[in-house]
MMTF fields as JSON, N, C-alpha, C and O atoms, coordinates in Angstrom:
{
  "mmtfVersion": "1.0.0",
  "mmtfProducer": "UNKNOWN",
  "numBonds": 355,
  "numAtoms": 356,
  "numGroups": 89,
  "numChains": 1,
  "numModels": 1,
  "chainsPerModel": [1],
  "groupsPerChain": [89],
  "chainIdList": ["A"],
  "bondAtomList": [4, 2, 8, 6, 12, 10, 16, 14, 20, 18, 24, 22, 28, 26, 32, 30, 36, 34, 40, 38, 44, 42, 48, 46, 52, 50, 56, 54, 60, 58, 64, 62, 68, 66, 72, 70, 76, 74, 80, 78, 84, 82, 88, 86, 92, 90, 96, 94, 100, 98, 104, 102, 108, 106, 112, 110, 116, 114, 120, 118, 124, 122, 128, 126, 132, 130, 136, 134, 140, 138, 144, 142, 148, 146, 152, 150, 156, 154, 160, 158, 164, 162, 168, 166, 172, 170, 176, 174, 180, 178, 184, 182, 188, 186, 192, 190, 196, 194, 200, 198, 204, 202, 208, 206, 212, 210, 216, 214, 220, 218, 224, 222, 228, 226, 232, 230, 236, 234, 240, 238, 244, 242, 248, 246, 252, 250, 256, 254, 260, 258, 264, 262, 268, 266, 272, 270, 276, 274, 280, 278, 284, 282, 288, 286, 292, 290, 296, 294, 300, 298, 304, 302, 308, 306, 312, 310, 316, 314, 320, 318, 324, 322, 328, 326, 332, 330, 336, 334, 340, 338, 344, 342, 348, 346, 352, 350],
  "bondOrderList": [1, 1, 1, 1, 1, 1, 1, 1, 1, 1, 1, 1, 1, 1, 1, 1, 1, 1, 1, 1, 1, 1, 1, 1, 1, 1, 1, 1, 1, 1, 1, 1, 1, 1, 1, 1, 1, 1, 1, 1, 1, 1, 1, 1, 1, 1, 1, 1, 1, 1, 1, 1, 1, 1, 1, 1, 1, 1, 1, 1, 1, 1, 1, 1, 1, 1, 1, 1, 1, 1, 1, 1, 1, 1, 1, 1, 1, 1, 1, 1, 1, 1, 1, 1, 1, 1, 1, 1],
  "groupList": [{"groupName": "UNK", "atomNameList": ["N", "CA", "C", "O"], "elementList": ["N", "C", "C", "O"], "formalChargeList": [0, 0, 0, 0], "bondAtomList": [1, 0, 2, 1, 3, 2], "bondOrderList": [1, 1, 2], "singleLetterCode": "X", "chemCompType": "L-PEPTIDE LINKING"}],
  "groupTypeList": [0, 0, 0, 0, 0, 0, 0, 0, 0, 0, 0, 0, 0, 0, 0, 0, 0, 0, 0, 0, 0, 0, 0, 0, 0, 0, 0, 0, 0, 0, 0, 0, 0, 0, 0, 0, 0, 0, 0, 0, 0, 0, 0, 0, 0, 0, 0, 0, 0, 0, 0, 0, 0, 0, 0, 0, 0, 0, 0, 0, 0, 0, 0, 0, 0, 0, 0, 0, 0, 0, 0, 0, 0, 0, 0, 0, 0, 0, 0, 0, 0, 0, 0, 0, 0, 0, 0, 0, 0],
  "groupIdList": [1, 2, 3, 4, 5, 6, 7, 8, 9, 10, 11, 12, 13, 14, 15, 16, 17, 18, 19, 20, 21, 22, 23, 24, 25, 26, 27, 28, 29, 30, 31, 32, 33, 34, 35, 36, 37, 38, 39, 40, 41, 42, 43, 44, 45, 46, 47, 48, 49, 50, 51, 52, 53, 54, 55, 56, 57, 58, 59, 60, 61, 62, 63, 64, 65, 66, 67, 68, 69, 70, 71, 72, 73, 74, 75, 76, 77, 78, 79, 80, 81, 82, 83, 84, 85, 86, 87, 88, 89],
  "secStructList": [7, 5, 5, 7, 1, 1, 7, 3, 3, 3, 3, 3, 6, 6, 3, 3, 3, 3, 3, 7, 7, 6, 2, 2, 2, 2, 2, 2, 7, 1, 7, 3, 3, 3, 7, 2, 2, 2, 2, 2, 2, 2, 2, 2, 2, 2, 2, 2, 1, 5, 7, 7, 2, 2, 2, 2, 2, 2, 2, 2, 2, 2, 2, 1, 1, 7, 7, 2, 2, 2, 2, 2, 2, 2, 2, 2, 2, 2, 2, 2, 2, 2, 2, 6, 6, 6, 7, 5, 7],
  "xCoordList": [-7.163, -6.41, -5.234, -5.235, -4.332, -3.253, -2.049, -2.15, -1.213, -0.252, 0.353, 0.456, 0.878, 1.636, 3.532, 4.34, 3.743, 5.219, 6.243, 6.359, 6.793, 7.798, 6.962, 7.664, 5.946, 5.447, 5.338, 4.394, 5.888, 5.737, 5.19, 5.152, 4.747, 4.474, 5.649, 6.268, 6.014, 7.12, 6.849, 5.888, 6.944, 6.777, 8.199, 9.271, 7.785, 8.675, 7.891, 6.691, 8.83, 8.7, 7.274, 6.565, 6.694, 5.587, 4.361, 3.174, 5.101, 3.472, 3.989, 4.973, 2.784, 2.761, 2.689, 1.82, 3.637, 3.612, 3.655, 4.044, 3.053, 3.732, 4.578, 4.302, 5.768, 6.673, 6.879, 6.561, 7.382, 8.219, 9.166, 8.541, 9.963, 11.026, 11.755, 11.141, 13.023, 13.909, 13.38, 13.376, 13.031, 12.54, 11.104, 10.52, 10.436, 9.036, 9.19, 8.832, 9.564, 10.014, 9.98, 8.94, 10.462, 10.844, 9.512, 8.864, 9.078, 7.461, 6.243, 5.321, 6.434, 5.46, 5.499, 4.729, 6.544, 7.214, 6.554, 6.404, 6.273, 5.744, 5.479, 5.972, 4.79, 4.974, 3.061, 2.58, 2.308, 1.026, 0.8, 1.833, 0.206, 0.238, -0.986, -1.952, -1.394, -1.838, -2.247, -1.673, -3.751, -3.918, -3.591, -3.025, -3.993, -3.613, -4.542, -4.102, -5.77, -6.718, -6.53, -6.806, -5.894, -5.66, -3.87, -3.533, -3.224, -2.013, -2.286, -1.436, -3.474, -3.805, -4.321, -4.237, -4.904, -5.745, -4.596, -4.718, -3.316, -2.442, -1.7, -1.531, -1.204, -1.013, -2.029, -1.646, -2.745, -3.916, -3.476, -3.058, -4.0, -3.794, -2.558, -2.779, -1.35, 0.073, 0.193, 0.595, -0.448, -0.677, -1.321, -0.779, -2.832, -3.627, -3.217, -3.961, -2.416, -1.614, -2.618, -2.705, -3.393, -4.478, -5.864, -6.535, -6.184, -7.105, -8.735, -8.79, -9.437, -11.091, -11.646, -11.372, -12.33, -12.879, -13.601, -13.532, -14.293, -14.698, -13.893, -14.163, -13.155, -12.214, -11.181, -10.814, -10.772, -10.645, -11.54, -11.176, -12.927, -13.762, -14.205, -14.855, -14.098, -14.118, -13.42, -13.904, -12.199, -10.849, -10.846, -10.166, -11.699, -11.66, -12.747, -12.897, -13.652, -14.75, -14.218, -14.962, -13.03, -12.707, -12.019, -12.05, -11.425, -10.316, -11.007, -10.677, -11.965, -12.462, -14.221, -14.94, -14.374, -15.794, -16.385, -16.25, -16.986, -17.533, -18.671, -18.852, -19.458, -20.895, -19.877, -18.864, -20.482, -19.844, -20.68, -20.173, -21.397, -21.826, -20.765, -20.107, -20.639, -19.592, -17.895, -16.848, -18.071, -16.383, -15.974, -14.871, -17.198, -17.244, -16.969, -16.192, -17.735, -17.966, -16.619, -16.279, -15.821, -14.458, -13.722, -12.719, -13.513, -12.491, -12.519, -11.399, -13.569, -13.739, -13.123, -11.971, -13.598, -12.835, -11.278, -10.599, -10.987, -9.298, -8.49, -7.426, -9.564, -9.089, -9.241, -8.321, -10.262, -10.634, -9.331, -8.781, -8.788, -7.43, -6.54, -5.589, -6.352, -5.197, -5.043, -4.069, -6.097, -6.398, -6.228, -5.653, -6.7, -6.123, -4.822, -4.422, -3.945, -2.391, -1.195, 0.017, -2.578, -1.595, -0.788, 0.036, -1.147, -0.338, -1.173, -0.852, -1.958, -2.662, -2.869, -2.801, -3.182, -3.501, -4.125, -4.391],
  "yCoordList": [2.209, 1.429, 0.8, 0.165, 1.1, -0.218, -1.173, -1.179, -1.766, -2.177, -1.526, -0.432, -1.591, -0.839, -0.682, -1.204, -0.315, -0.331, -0.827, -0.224, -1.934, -2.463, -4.008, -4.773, -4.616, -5.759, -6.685, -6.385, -7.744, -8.494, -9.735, -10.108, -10.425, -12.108, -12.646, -12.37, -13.797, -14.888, -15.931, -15.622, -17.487, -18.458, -18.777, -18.626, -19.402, -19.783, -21.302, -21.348, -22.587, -23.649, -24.122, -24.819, -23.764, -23.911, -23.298, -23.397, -22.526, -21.57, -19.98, -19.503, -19.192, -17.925, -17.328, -17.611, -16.479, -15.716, -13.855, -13.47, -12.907, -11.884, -11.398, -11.484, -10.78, -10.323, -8.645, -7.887, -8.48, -7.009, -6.562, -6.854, -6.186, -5.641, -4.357, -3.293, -4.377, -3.354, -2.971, -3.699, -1.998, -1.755, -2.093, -2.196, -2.303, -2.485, -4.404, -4.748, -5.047, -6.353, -5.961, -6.455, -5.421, -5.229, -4.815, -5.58, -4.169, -3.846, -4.663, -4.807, -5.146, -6.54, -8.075, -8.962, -7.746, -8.85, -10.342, -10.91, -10.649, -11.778, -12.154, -11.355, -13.226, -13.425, -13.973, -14.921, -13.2, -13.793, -14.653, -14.722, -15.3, -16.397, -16.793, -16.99, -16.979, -17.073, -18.271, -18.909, -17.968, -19.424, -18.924, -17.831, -19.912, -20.084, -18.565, -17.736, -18.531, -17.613, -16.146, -15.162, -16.027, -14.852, -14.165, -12.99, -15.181, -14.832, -14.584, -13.827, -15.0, -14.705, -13.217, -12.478, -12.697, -11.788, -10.798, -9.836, -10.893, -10.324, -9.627, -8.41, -10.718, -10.234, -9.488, -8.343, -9.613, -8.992, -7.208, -6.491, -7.005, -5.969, -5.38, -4.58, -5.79, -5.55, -4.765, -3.637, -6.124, -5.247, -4.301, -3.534, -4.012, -3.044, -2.324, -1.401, -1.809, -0.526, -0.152, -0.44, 0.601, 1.668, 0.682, 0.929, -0.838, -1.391, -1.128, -0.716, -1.486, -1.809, -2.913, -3.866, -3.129, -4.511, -4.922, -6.077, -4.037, -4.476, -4.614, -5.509, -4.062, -4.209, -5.575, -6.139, -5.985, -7.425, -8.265, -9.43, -7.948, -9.387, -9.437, -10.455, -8.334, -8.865, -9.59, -10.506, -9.463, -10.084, -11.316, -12.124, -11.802, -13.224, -13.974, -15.187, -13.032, -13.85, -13.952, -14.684, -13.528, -13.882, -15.021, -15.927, -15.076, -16.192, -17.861, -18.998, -17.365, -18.633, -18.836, -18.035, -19.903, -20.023, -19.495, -20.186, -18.18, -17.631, -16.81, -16.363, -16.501, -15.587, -14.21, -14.22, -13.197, -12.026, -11.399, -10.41, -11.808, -12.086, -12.61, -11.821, -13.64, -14.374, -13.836, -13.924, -13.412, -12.984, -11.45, -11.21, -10.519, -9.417, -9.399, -8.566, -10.543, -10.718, -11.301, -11.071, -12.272, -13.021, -12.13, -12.327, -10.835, -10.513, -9.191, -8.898, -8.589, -7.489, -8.636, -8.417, -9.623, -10.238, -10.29, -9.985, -10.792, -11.041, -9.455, -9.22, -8.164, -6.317, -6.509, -6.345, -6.796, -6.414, -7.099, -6.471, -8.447, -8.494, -8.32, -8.54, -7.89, -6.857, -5.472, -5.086, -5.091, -3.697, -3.864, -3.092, -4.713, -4.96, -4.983, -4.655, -5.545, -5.898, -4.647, -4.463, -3.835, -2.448, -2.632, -1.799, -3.944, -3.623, -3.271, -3.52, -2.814, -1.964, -0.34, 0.064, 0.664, 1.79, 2.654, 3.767],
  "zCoordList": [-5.679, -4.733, -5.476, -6.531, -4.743, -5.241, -4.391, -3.164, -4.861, -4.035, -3.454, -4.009, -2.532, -1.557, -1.914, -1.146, -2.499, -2.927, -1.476, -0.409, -1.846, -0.864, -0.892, -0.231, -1.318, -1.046, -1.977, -2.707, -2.334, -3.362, -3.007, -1.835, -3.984, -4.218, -4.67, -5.698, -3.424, -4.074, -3.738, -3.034, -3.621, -3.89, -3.487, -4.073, -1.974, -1.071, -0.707, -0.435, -0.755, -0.256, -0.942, -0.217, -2.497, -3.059, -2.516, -2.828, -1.462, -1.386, -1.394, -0.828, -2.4, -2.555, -1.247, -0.422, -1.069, 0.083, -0.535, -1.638, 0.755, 0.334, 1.038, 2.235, 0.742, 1.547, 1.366, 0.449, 2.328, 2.627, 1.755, 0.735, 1.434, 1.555, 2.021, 1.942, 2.503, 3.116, 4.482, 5.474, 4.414, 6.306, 6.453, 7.531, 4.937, 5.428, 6.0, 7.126, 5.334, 6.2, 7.513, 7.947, 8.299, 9.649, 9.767, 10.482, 9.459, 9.936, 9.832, 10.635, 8.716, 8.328, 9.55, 9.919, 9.735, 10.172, 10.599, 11.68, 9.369, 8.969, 7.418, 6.622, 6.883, 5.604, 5.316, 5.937, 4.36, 3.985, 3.241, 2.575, 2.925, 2.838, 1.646, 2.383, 0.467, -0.14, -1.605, -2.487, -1.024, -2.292, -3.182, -3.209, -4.529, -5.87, -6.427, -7.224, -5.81, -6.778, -6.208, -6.895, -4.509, -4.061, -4.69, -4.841, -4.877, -5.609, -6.804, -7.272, -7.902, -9.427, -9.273, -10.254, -7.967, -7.8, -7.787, -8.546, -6.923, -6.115, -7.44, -7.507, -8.667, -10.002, -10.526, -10.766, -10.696, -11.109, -11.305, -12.213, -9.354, -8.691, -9.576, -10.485, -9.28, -9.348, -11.021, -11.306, -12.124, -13.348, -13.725, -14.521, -13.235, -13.205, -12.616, -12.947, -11.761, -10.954, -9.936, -8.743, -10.758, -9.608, -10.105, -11.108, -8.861, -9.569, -8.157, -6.998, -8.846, -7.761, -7.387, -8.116, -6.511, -6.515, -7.661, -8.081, -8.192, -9.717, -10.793, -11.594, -10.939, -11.841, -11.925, -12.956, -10.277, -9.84, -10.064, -10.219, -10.149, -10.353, -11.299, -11.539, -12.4, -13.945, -14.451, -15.116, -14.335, -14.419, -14.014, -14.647, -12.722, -12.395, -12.853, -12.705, -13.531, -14.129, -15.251, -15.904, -16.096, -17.371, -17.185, -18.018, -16.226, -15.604, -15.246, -15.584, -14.507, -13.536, -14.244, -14.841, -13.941, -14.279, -12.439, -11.429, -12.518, -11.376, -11.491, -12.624, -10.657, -11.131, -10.674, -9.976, -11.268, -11.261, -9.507, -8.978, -9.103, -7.895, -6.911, -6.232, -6.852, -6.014, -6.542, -5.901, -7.593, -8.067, -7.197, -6.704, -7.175, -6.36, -4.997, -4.531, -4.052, -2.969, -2.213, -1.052, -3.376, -2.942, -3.221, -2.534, -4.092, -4.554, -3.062, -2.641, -2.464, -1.378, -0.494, -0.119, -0.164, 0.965, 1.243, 2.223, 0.007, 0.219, 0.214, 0.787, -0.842, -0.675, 0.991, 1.793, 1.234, 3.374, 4.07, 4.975, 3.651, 4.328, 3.995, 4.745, 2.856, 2.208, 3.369, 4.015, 3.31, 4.108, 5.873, 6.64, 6.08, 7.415, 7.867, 8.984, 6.573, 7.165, 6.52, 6.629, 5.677, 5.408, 4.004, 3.627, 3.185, 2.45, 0.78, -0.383, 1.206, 0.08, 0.489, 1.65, -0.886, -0.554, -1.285, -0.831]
}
């Protein structure tokens, strides 16, 4: 899985958002909206290129004090609305 080319993280008005760009903007047409640990995740993704939900929740168990249990379970949640709004693939 990975990011969807055309979608970035920026940090508009102190909150991480993700945005579109070029015509996918027009399609998105809206801006997501993201905490502190789903934007760490969002980098994450972005550096790992082609990443997994496991591969995301190792990464946040190195990061966060989290059970690799609950790091799995949060990290599929925020992939499941990634996947809903299309901008993963």
């Amino acid at each position: 899985m990975k990011i969807k080319k055309g979608y970035i993280l920026r940090t508009v008005c102190g909150e991480n958002v993700i945005v579109g760009e070029g015509l996918d903007a027009i399609n998105f047409g809206r801006m997501l909206s993201l905490n502190e640990t789903a934007a760490w995740l969002w980098k994450q993704a972005v550096e790992q290129g082609d990443f997994t939900a496991e591969s995301l929740a190792n990464a946040l168990c190195d990061e966060y004090e989290v059970t690799p249990d609950q790091a799995l379970a949060d990290v599929k949640e925020t992939i499941n609305q990634w996947t809903e709004l299309k901008v993963v693939e």
